[in-house]
NUPA-467223 format. One record per residue: residue in three letters; residue number from 1; x, y, z of N, C-alpha, C, O in turn. Coordinates in steps of 0.02 Angstrom, whole numbers. Example, Ala and Ser with C-alpha at 12.3 -4.5 7.8 and 13.67 -1.06 7.14 Angstrom:
REM residues 2
- baro_kelo_n.east_n.north_n.up_ca.east_ca.north_ca.up_c.east_c.north_c.up_o.east_o.north_o.up
- ALA_1_660_-284_390_615_-225_390_660_-165_390_712_-166_423
- SER_2_642_-112_354_684_-53_357_645_2_394_670_57_402
END
This chain:
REM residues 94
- baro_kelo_n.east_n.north_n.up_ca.east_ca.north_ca.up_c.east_c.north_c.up_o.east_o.north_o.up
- UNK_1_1329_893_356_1258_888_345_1246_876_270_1269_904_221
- UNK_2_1201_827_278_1185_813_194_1091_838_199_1049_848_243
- UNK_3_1096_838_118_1011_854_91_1007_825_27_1029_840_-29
- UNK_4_950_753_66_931_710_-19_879_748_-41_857_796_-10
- UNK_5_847_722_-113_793_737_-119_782_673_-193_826_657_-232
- UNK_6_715_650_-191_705_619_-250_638_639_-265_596_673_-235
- UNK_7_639_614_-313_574_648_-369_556_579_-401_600_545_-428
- UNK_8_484_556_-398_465_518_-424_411_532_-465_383_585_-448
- UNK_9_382_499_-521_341_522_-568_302_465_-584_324_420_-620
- UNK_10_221_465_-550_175_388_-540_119_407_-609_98_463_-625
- UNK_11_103_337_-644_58_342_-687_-6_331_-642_12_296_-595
- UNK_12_-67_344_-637_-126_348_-629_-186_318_-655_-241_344_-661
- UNK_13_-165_250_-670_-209_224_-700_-291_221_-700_-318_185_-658
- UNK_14_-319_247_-734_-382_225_-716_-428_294_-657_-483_287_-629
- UNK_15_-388_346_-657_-409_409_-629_-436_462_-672_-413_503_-711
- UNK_16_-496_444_-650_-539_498_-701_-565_582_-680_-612_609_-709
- UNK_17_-518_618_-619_-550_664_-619_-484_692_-557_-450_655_-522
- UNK_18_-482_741_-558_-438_763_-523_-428_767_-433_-384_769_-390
- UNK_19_-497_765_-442_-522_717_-372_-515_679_-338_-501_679_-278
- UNK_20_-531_607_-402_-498_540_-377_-412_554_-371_-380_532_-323
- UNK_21_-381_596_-428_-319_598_-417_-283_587_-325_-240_556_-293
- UNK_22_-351_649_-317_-300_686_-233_-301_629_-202_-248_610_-176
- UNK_23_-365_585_-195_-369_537_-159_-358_486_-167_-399_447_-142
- UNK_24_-307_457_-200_-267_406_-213_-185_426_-200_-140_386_-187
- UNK_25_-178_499_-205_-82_531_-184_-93_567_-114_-43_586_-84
- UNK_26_-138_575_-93_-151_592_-20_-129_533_33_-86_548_73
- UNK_27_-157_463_36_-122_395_59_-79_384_58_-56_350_104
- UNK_28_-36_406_3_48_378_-23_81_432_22_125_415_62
- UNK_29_61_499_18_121_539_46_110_555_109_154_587_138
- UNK_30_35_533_153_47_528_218_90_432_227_137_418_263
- UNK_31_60_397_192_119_346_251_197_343_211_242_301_219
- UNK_32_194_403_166_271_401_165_312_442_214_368_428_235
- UNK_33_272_500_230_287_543_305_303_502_369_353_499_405
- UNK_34_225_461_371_254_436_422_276_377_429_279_354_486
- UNK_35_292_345_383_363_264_377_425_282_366_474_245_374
- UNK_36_427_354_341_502_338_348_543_443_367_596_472_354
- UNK_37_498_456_390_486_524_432_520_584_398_568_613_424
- UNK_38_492_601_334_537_624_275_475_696_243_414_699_250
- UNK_39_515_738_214_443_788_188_451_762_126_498_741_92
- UNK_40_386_769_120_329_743_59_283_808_12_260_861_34
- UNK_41_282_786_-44_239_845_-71_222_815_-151_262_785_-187
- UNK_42_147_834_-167_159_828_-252_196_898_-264_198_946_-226
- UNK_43_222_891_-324_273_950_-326_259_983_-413_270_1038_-438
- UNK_44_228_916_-443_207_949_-532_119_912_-559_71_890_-527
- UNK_45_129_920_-612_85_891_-633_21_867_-615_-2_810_-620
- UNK_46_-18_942_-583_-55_950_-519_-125_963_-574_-182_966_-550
- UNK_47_-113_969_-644_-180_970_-675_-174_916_-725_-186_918_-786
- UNK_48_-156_878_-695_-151_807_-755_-187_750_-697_-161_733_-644
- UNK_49_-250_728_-724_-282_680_-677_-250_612_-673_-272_572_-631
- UNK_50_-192_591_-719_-181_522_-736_-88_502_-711_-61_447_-703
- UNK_51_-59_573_-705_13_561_-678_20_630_-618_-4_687_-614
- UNK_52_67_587_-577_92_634_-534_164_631_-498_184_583_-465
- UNK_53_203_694_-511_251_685_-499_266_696_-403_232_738_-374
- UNK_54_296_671_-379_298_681_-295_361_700_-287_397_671_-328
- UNK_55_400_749_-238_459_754_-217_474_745_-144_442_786_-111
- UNK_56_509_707_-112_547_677_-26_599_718_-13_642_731_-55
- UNK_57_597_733_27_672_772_55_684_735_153_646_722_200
- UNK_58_745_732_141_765_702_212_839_746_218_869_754_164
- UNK_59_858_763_256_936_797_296_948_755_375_920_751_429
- UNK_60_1002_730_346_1031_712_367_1118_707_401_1164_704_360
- UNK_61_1125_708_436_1221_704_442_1262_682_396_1306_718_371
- UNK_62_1252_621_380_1295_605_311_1257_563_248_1221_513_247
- UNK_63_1282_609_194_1263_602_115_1223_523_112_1163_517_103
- UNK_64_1282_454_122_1250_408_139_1193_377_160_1169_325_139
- UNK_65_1164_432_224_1104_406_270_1057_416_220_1009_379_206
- UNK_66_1078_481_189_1013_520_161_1011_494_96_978_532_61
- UNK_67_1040_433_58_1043_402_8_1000_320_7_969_290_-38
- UNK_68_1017_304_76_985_235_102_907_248_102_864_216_71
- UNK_69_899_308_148_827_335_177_789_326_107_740_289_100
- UNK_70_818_366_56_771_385_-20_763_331_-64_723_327_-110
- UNK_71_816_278_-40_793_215_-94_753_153_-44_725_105_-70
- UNK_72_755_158_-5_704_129_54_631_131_12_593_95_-20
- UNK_73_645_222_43_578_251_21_558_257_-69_511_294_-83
- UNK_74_577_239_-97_554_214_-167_556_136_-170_516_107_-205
- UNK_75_605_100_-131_555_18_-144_502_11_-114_457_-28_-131
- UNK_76_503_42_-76_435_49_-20_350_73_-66_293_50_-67
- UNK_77_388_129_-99_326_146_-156_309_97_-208_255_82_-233
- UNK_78_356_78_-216_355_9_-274_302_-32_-264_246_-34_-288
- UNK_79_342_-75_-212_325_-125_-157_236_-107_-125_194_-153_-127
- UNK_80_222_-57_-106_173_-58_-90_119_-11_-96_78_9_-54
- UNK_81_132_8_-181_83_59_-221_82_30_-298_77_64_-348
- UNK_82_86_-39_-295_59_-67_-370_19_-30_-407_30_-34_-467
- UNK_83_-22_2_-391_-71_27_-447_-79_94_-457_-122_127_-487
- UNK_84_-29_109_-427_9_169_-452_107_156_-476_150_162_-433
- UNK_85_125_138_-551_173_123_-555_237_195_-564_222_250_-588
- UNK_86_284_181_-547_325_214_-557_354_211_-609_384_160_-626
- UNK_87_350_286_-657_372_287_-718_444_314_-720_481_298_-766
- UNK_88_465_358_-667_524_375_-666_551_397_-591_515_391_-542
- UNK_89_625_425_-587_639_441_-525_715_452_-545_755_429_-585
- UNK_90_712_514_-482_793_558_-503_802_567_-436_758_594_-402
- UNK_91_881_539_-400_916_550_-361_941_632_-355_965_654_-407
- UNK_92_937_678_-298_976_723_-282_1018_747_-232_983_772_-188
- UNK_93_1067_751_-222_1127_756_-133_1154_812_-141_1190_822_-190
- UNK_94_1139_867_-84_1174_925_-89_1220_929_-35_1257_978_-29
END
């Protein structure tokens, strides 16, 4: 049994209130739940209106699966959250 986890960290362009924050990372981490059936969460930077960091976790049988699944799921954020860019991101396999 493997356990990924990645951590991504989105700039916020143009979010003026902590409000708009939720409701612009509320969209991303339900259809990241359900495209690629993984837990989702903001995990930092929960009083900063302009970045937010998110963390994925998937377990899986082997290290591999759970390596494919997490970079899927970050081209996927890429790919189809332009205006929220990705400033960073850290691989983890336990």
């Amino acid at each position: 049994m493997a356990i990924g986890m990645l951590t991504v960290s989105l700039e916020l362009p143009g979010a003026r209130s902590l409000k708009e924050k939720r409701s612009r990372i509320k969209p991303i981490l339900a259809r990241l739940h359900r495209e690629f059936n993984l837990s989702c969460a903001e995990i930092a930077c929960q009083d900063q209106h302009d970045r937010a960091r998110l963390g994925m976790v998937v377990i899986a049988a082997e290290a591999k699966i759970c390596t494919a699944a997490l970079e899927h799921a970050l081209r996927f954020l890429e790919s189809h959250f332009p205006d929220e860019p990705v400033l960073e991101h850290h691989f983890t396999l336990v």
